[in-house]
KELO-995891 format. One line per field, with one value per residue (C-alpha): residue in one letter; x, y, z. Coordinates in nm, 4 decimals. Last residue first. Example, Ala and Ser with C-alpha at 12.3 -4.5 7.8 and 13.67 -1.06 7.14 Angstrom:
<nodes>
residu <- S  A
x <- 1.3670  1.2300
y <- -0.1060  -0.4500
z <- 0.7140  0.7800
</nodes>
This chain:
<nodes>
residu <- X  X  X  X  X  X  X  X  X  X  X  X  X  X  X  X  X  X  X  X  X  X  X  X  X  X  X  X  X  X  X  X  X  X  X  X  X  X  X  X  X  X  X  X  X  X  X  X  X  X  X  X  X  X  X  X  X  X  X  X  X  X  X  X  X  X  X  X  X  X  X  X  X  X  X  X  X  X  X  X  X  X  X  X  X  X  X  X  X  X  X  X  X  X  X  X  X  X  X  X  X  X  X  X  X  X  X  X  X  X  X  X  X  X  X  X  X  X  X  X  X  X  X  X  X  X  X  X  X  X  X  X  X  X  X  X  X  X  X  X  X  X  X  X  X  X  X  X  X  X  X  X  X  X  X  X  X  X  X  X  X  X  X  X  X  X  X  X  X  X  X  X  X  X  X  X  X  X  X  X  X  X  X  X  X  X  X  X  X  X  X  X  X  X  X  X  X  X  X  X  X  X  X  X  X  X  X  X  X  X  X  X  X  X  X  X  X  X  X  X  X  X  X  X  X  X  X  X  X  X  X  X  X  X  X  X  X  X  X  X  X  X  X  X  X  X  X  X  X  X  X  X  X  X  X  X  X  X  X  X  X  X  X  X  X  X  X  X  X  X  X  X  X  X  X  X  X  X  X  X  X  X  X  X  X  X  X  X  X  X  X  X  X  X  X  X  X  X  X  X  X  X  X  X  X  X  X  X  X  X  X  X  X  X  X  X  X  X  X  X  X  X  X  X  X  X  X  X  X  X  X  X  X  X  X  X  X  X  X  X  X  X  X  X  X  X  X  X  X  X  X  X  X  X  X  X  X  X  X  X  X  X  X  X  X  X  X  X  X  X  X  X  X  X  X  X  X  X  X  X  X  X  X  X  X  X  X  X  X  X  X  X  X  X  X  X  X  X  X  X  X  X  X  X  X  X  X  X  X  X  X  X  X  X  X  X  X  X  X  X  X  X  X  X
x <- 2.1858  2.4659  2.3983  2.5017  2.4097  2.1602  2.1654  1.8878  1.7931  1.8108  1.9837  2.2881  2.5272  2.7179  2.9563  2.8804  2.8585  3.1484  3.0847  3.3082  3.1614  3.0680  2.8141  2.6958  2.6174  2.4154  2.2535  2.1016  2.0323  1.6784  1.4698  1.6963  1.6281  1.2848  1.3314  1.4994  1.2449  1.0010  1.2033  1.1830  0.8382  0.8040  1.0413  0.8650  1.0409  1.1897  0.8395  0.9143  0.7509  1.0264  1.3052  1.1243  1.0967  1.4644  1.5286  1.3937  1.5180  1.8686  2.1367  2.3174  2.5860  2.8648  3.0199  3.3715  3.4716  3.2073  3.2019  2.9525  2.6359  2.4268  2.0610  1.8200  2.0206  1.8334  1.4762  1.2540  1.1742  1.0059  1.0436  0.8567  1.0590  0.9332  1.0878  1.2707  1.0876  1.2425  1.1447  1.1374  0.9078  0.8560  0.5773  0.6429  0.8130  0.6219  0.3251  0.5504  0.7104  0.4022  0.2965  0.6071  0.6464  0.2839  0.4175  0.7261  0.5215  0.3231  0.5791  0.7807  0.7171  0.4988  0.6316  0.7532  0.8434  1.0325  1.1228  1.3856  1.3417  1.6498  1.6456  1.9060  2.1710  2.4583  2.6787  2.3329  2.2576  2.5883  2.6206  2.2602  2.4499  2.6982  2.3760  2.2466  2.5259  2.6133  2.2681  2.4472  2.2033  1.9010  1.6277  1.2946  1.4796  1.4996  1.4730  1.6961  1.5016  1.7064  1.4982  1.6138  1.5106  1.6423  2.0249  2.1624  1.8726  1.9910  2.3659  2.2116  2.2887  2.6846  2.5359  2.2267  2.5196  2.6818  2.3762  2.3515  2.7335  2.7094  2.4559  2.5471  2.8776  2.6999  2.4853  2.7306  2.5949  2.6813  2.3301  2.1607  2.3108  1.9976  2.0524  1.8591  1.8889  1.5586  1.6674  1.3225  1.3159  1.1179  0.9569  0.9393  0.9842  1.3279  1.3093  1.1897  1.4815  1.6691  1.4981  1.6110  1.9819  1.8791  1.8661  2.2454  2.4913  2.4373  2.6593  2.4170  2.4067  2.7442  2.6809  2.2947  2.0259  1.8132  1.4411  1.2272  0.9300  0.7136  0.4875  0.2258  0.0421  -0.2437  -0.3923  -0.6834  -0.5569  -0.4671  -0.2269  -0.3643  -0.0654  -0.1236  0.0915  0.3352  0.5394  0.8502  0.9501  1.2141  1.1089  1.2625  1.6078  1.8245  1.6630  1.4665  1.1336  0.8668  0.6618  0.4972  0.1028  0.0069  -0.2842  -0.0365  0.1659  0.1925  0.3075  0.5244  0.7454  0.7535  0.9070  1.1572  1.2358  1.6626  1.6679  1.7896  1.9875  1.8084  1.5418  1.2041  1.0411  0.7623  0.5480  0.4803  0.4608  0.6430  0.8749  0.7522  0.9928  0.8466  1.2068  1.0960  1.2066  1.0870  0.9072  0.7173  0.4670  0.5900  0.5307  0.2525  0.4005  0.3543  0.1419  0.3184  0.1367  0.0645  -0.1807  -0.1921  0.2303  0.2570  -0.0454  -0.0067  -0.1289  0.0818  -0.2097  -0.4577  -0.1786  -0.2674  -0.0878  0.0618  -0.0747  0.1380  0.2987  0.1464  0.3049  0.4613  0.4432  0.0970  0.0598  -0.2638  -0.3217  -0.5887  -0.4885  -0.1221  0.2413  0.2878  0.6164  0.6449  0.9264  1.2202  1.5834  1.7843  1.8992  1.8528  1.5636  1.3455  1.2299  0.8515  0.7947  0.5337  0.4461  0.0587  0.0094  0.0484  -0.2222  -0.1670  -0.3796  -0.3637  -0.4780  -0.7088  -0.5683  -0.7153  -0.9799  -0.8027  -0.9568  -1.1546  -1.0372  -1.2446  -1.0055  -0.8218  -0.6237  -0.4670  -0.5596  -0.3502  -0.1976  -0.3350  -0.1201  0.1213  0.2435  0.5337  0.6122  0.3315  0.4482  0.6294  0.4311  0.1240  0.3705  0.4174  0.2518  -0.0103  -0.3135  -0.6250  -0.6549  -0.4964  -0.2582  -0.2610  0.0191  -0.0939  0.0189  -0.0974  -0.2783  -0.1640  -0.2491  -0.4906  -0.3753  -0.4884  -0.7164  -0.6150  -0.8315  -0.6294  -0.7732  -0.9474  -0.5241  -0.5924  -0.9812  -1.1632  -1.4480  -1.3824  -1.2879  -1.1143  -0.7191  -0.5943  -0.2634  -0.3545  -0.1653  -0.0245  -0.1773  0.0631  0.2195  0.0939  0.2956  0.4877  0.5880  0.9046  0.8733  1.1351  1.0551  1.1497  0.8888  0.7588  0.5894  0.4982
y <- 0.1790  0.0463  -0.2219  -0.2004  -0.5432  -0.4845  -0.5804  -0.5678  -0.5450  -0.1211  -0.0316  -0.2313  -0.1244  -0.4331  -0.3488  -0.5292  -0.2393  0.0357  0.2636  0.6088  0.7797  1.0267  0.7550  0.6708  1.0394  1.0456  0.7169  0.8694  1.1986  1.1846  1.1524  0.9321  0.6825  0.7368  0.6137  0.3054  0.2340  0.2561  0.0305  -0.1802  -0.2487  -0.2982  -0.5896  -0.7525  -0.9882  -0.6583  -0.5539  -0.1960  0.0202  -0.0736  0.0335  0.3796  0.4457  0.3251  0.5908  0.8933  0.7367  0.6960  0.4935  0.3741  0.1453  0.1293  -0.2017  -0.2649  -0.3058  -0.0395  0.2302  0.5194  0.6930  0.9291  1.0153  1.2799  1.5682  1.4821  1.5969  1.5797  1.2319  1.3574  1.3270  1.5115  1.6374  1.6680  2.0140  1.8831  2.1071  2.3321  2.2697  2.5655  2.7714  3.0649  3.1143  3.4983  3.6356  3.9477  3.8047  3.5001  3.7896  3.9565  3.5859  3.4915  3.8354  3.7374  3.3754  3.4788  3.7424  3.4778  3.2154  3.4970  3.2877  3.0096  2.7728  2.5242  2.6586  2.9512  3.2157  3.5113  3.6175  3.6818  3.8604  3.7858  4.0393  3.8008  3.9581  4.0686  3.7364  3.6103  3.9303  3.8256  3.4322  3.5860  3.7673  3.4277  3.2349  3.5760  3.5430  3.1842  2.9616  2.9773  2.7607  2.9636  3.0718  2.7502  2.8416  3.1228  3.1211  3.2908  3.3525  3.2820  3.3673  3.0963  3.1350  2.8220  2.6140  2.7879  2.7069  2.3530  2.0077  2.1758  2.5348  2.3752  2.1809  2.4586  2.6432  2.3477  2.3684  2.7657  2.7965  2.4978  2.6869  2.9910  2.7862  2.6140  2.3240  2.1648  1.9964  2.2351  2.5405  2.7035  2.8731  2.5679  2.6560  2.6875  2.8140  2.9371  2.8499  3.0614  2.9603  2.5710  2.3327  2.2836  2.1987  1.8404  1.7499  1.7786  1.4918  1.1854  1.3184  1.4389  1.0383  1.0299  1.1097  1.1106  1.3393  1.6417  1.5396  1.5426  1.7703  1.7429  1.7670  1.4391  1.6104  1.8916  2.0396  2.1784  2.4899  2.5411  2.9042  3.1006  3.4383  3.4931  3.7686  3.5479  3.3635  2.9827  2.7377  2.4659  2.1333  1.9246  1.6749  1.5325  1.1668  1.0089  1.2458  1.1032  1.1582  1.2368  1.2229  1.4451  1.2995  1.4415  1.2538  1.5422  1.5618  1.8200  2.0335  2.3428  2.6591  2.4229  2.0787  2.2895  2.4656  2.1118  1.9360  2.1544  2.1871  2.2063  1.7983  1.7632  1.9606  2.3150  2.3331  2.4078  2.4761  2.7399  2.7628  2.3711  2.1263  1.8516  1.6667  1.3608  1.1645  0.8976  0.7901  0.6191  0.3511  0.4085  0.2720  0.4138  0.2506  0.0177  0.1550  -0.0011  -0.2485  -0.0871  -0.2464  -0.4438  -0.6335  -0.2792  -0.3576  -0.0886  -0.0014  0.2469  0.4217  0.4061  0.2015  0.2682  0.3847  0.0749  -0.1222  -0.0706  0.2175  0.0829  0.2332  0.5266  0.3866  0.5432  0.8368  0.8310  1.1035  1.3278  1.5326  1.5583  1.8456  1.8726  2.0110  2.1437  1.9921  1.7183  1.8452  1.6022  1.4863  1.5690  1.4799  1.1826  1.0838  0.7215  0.7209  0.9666  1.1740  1.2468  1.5012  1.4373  1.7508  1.6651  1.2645  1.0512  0.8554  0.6481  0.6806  0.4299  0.5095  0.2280  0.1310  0.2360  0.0079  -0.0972  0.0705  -0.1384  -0.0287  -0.3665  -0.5518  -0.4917  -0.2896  -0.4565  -0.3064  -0.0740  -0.2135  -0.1015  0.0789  -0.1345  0.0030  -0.2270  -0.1545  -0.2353  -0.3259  -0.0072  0.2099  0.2247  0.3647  0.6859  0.8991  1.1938  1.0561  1.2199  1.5172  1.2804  1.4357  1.2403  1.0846  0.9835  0.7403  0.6772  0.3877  0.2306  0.4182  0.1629  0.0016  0.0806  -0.0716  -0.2971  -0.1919  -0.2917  -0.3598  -0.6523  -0.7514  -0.4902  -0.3252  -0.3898  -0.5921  -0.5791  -0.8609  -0.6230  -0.6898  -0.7017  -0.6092  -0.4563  -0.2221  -0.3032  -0.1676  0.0838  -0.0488  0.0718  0.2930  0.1047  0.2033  0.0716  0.2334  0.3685  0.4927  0.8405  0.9703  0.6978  0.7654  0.4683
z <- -4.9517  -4.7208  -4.4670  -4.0598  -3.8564  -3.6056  -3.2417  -3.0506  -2.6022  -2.6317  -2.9726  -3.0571  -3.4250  -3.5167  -3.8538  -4.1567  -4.3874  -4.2345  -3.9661  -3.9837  -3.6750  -3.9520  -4.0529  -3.7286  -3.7048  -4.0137  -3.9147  -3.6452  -3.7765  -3.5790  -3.8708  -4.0644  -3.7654  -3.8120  -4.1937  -4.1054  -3.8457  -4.0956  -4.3191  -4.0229  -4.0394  -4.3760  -4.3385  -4.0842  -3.8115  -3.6267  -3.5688  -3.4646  -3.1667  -2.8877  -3.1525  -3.2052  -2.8486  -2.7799  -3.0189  -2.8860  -2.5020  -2.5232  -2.6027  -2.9082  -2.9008  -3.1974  -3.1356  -3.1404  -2.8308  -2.7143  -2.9504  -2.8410  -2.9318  -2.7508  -2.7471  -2.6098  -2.8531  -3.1552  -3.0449  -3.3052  -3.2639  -2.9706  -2.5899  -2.3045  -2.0398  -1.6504  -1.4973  -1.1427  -0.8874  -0.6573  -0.3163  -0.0096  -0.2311  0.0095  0.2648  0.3845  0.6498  0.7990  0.9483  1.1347  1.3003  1.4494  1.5679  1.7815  1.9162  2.0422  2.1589  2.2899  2.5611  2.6369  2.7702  2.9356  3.2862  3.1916  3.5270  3.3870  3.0179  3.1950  3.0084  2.8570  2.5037  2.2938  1.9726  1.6999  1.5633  1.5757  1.8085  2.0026  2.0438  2.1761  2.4212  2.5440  2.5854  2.8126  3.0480  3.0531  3.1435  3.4047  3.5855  3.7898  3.9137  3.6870  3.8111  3.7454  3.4394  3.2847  2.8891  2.7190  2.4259  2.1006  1.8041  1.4528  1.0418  0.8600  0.7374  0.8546  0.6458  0.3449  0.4132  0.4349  0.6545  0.7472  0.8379  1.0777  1.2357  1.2786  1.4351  1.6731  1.7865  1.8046  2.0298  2.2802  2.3351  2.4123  2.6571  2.8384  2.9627  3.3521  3.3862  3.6349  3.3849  3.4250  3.1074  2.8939  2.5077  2.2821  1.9240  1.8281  1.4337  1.1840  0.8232  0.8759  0.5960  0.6313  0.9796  0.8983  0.7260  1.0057  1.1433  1.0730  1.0417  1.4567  1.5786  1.7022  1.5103  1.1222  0.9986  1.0314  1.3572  1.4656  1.7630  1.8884  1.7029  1.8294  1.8322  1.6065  1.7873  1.6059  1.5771  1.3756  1.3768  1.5429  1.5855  1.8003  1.9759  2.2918  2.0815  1.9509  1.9041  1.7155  1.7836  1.6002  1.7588  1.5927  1.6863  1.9458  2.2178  2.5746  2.3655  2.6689  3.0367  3.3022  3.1200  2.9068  2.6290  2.3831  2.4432  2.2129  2.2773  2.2540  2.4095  2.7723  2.6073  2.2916  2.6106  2.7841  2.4464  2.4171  2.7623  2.7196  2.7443  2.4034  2.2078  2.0911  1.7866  1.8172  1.4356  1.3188  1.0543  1.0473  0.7389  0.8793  0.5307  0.4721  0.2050  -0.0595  -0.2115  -0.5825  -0.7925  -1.1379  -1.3969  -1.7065  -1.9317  -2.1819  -2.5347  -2.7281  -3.0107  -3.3686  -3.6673  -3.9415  -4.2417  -4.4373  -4.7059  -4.9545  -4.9821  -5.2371  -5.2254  -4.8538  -4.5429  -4.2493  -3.9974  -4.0627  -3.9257  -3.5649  -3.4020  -3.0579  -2.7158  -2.5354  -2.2253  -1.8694  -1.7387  -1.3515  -1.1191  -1.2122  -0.9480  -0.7177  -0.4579  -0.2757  0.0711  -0.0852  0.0331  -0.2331  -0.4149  -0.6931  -0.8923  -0.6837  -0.8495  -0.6072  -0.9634  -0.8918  -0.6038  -0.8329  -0.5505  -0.4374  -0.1331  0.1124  0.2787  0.3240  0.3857  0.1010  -0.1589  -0.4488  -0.7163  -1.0187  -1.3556  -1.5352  -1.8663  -2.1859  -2.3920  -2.7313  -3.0257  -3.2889  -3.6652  -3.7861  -3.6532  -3.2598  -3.0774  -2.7325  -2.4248  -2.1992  -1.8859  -1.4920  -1.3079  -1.0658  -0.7083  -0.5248  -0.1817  0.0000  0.3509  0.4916  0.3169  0.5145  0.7813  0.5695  0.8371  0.9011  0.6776  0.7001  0.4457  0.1605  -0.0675  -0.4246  -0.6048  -0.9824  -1.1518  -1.5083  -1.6760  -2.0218  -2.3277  -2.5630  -2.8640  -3.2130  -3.4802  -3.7618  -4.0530  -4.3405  -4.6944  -4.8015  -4.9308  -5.1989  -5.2291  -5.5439  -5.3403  -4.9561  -4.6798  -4.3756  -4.2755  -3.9651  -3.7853  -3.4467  -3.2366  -2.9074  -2.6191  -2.3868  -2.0843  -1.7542  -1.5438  -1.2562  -0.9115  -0.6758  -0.3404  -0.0875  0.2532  0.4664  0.7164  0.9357  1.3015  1.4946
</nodes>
């Protein structure tokens, strides 16, 4: 069975909390604090892996955990870190937040390994907030939750070169004789139901991937038939032969067939629709009227494509493709089909990564600077929160809130709290 689109739900470890302790010393206030900190939860990593061709794994474990950081301890003891997890994909797996539909990773390198998910930082243990004024801090910060996200794991074929054409045309007999690959074959619709890769080896020695993509047919881009599954497959490829079947022992028209596959190549992606493009008039041997071909030659020239006549059958002009095949493959290069969603890092320096709004009433601040800060506060301890206070001054929180016109006694709600508004 051949999978190539599932969704996963993966976990970063939480950070450690920090510790609140206190160490027995002569002269020293309160013995002094020495709570140590938390350790970082695990990362997730997604990792290519040379011998995997399918997502089907990934049909029946769903849910991907890293492991949690420790908790900080006396005596300044550190938490122990979380284990990272590794979860591994076949080449040309691409990673997608499932809620912003934004790629994360871009796994199409033997070796590669991309960091996907970040574990939570660990908690500072109280040793950290000791100051001249305040000698015996009893607040330490929580460790951060690690991140979570629902992902889409999509395989994407890796091949240089893509057969497209509706079904039926000899798709999968051209890639049987060019290739090791054992495609299924039969005088009837859909007989491939997965894409086949094979390596084609020219008599010069040169080689390249070719594959052949099933289901486009009209509507396909819309989700007709089976070809929505596997459009996205030709967007990895660098050239597509366009195979269309000129015998006309099925009643096609084959400049009719052109155009409804190369619109539905325009309606997927105007990028897609603009991929370098070789005609393949394929059934020679059984051609019954020279005029479909000689209409589609008037099609390719229109459109300034190339047109090789063959017979997949029989191997007539089989050859000849393949070493055009391979000279044009030399002179288009591998571009960066995917463009990668850049990963931002959060500070309390940066003021723009929160908003805040009046919801009946209540001023509602969201965002994740400050849902940091709130998820690193002891809202029991008063020391603690006149930290918080003081981040919040950081960001210009309570600036804004101000100019918002709050008023003491007014509800302000950051992540799961609510906080009633005071006046220095």
């Amino acid at each position: 069975m051949f999978t190539d689109y599932v969704k996963i739900i993966a976990k970063a470890g939480n950070g450690g909390n920090g510790a609140i302790s206190f160490r027995r010393e002569k002269y020293v206030a309160a013995g002094g604090p020495d709570g140590g900190d938390g350790g970082k939860g695990g990362d997730i990593y997604f990792e290519v892996d040379p011998d995997s061709n399918t997502l089907i794994d990934f049909r029946y474990n769903k849910k991907f955990k890293a492991e949690n950081g420790k908790n900080g301890e006396g005596s300044n003891k550190y938490g122990r870190g979380g284990e990272d997890l590794t979860i591994k994909v076949p080449i040309g797996t691409i990673v997608r937040d499932a809620k912003t539909n934004n790629i994360i990773a871009d796994l199409s390198e033997k070796g590669q390994r991309e960091l996907v998910l970040a574990g939570g930082r660990g908690g500072k243990g109280n040793s950290h907030f000791a100051t001249s004024t305040r000698q015996a801090p009893r607040f330490a910060q929580d460790g951060e939750k690690g991140e979570e996200k629902e992902l889409v794991l999509e395989l994407k074929l890796l091949a240089d070169v893509g057969l497209i054409g509706f079904p039926n045309v000899g798709k999968s007999t051209f890639l049987s004789r060019t290739t090791s690959a054992t495609p299924k074959i039969a005088d009837y619709h859909f007989t491939t139901l997965e894409p086949n890769l094979g390596v084609v080896k020219t008599e010069y020695g040169d080689s390249f991937v070719i594959a052949d993509i099933p289901g486009i047919i009209e509507g396909a881009s819309e989700g007709t038939g089976l070809g929505i599954q596997f459009l996205r497959h030709i967007e990895r490829t660098r050239l597509l032969l366009h195979v269309i079947d000129v015998s006309g022992s099925e009643g096609r028209n084959p400049v009719k067939d052109f155009y409804i596959i190369n619109e539905e190549l325009k309606k997927y992606s105007e990028k897609l629709s603009k991929r370098k493009q070789i005609i393949v008039a394929n059934k020679i041997d059984s051609m019954q009227d020279e005029k479909m071909y000689q209409e589609l030659e008037k099609v390719a020239k229109e459109n300034e494509m190339e047109i090789f006549k063959i017979s997949a059958a029989t191997g007539e002009g089989v050859s000849e493709l393949l070493q055009h095949v391979s000279k044009v493959l030399k002179t288009l290069p591998k571009e960066e089909l995917i463009d990668i969603e850049d990963r931002k890092v959060y500070s309390l320096k940066d003021e723009d990564d929160y908003t805040i709004t009046k919801e009946e009433g209540i001023f509602v601040i969201k965002g994740e600077a400050v849902e940091r800060v709130m998820r690193r506060v002891n809202i029991a301890d008063n020391e603690s929160l006149y930290y918080f206070q003081k981040s919040l001054d950081t960001l210009g929180v309570n600036e804004k809130l101000r100019k918002m016109g709050i008023k003491e006694g007014d509800i302000v709600r950051i992540d799961d709290y609510e906080l009633e508004w005071e006046e220095d």
